[in-house]
C-alpha positions as CSV (number, residue, x, y, z in Angstrom):
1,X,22.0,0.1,0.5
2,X,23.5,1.6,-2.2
3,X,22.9,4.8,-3.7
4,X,23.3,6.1,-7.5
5,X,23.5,9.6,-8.2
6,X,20.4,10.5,-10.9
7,X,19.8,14.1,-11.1
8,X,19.5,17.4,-9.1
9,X,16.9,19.4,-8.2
10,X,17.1,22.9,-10.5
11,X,13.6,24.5,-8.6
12,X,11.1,24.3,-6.0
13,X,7.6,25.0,-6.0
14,X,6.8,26.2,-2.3
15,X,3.1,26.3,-2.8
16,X,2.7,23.2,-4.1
17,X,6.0,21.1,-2.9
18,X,6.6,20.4,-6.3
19,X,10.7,19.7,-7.1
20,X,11.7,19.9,-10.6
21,X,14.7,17.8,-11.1
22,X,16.9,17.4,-14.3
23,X,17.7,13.5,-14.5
24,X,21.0,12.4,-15.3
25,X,19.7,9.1,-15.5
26,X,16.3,7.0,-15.5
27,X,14.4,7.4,-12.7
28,X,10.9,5.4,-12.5
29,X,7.6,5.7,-10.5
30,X,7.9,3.2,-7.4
31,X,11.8,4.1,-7.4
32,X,13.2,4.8,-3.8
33,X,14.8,8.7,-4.2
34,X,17.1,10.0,-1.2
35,X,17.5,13.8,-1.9
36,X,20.4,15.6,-0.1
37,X,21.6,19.1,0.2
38,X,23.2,21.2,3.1
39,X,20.4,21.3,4.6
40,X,18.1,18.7,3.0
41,X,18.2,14.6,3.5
42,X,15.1,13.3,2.4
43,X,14.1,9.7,1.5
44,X,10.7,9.0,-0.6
45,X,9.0,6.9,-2.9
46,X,9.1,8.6,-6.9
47,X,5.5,8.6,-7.3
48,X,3.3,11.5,-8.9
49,X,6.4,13.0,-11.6
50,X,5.2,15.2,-14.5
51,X,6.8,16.1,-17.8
52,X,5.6,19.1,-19.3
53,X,2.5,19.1,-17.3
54,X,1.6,15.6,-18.5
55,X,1.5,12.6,-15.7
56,X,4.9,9.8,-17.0
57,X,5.5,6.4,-15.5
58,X,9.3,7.2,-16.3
59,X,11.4,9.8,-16.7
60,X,14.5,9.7,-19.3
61,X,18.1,10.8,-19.0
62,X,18.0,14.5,-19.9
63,X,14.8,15.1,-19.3
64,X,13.3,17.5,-16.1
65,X,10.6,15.8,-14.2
66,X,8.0,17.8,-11.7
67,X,7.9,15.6,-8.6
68,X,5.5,15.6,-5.6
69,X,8.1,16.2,-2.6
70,X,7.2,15.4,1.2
71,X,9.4,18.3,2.1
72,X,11.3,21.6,1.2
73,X,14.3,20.7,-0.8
74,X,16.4,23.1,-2.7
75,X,18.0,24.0,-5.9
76,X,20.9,22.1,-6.2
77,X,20.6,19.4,-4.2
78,X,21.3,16.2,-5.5
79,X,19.1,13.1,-6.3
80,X,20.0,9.9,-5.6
81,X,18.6,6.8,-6.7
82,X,18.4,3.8,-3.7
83,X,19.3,0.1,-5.0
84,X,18.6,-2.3,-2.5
């Protein structure tokens, strides 16, 4: 499987898992996300991602998306993008 580099994660919400990441690229709901750090490698489905407080289907090059995370992740880790 291949992965495509599509963002990094600029903020965590502990209290509500919530990631904020800043896309480099398009990243839509039902995507396969791996998100890896020094001491973060998670894989998950892009589901439940927020722009400005507001629920999106898809979230645009340049723009930061709040994502529902199944685990802690950090800032700075990096957000790949899994293409079968």
């Amino acid at each position: 499987m291949a992965e495509k580099p599509i963002g990094k994660v600029t903020h965590f919400f502990t209290h509500l898992d919530v990631a904020v990441i800043e896309l480099s690229d398009t990243l839509k709901a039902g995507d396969k996300i791996h998100i890896k750090g020094a001491t973060t490698d998670i894989e998950q489905l892009a589901d439940s991602m927020q722009v400005d407080h507001k629920p999106v289907e898809e979230g645009k090059k340049g723009e930061s998306v709040g994502m529902k995370v199944k685990d802690r992740v950090r800032e700075g880790d990096e957000v790949f993008k899994v293409e079968a």
